[in-house]
Structure formats: C-alpha cells, structure tokens
C-alpha positions in Angstrom: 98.8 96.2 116.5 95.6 94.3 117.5 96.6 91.2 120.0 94.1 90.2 122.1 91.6 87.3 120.3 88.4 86.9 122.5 86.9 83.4 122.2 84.2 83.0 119.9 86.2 85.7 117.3 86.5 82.5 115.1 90.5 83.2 115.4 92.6 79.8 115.5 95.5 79.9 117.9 99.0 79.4 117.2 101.6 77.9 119.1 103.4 81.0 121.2 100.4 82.6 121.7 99.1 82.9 125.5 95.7 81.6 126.2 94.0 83.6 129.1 91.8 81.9 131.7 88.9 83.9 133.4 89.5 87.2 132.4 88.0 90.4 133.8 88.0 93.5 132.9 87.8 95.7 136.3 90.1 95.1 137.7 92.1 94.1 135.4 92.4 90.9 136.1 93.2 86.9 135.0 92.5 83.9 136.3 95.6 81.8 134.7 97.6 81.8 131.3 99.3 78.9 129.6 101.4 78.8 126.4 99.7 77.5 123.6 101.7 74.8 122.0 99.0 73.0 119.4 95.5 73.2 118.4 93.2 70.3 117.3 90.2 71.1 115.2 87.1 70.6 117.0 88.3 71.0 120.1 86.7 73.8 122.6 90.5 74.3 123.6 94.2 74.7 122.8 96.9 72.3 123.8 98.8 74.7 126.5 101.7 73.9 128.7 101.0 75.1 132.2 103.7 76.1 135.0 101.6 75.3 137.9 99.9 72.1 137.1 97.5 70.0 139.2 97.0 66.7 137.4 100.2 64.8 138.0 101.1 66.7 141.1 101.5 70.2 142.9 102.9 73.1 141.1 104.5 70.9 138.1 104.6 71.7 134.3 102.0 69.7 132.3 100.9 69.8 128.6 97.3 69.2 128.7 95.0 68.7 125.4 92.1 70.7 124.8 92.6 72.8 127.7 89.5 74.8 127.5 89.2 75.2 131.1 92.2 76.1 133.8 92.2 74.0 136.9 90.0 70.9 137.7 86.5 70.4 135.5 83.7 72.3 137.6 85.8 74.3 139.3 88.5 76.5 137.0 88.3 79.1 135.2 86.6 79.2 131.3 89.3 80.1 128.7 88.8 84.0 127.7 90.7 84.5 124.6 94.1 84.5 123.1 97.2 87.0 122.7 99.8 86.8 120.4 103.2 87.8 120.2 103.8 91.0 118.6 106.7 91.1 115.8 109.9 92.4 117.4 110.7 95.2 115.5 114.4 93.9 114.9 113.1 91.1 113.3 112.8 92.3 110.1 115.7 92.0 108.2 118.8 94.3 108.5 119.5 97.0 105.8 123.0 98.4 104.7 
C-alpha cells in the first residue's frame, strides 16, 4: 500500500497523517515530522502539532498553522510530503 505523498502530488492531508520536513533520500534521512491535525485550503502547509517546539519555548508541544516550514522562517527545513497511516489489518470487522 502506497503511503508516502510528496508535495506538489496534489494529495490533501488528513489529520493523523505525518508531515515530513527536509527529506533526503541518501541517507535516508528527515529533517523533522509533525502530526497533522487540520488543513486549510490555500494554505502552503498543514496545521501540525510538534513535540519539540521553538515559538513559546524550548522543547514544548505547539500546534502551529500552516506549517509549511519546520523551525524558524529562513532557517528550517521545507515540508517534503506526507505519510499516512496504513489500515491495521484487525480493523476490519470480525467474522464468525
């Protein structure tokens, strides 16, 4: 199952899914990932709650709002993409 959603795919993120800050390939290797929570239209960026926030204080959770870069403006890391969950497979519903 297909999970990873590069930026500019035209894909729409969904709360749960993990956006992915500067992303390379080799090595594999991310900058920062934040847990998408909402997604405005228009906007260059999901809104993401981070676990190492800068913007209120050191190493604190934030929700921040179009959150198309990680870090401070000039100086973080451009958002790469998307993943999304995959289905558990005991989420379907149980048979007798």
């Amino acid at each position: 199952m297909h999970t990873w959603h590069p930026v500019g795919s035209g894909y729409v993120p969904r709360p749960g899914d993990v956006a992915v800050y500067g992303l390379r390939i080799s090595p594999l290797y991310a900058a920062h990932v934040a847990i998408v929570v909402g997604e405005a239209p228009g906007s260059r960026g999901p809104t993401a709650v981070n676990g190492d926030g800068s913007i209120t204080g050191f190493s604190v959770v934030e929700e921040r709002t179009d959150e198309y870069r990680a870090d401070a403006p000039g100086k973080g890391a451009l958002l790469s993409g998307y993943v999304s969950p995959s289905p558990s497979p005991s989420s379907s519903s149980p048979t007798s």
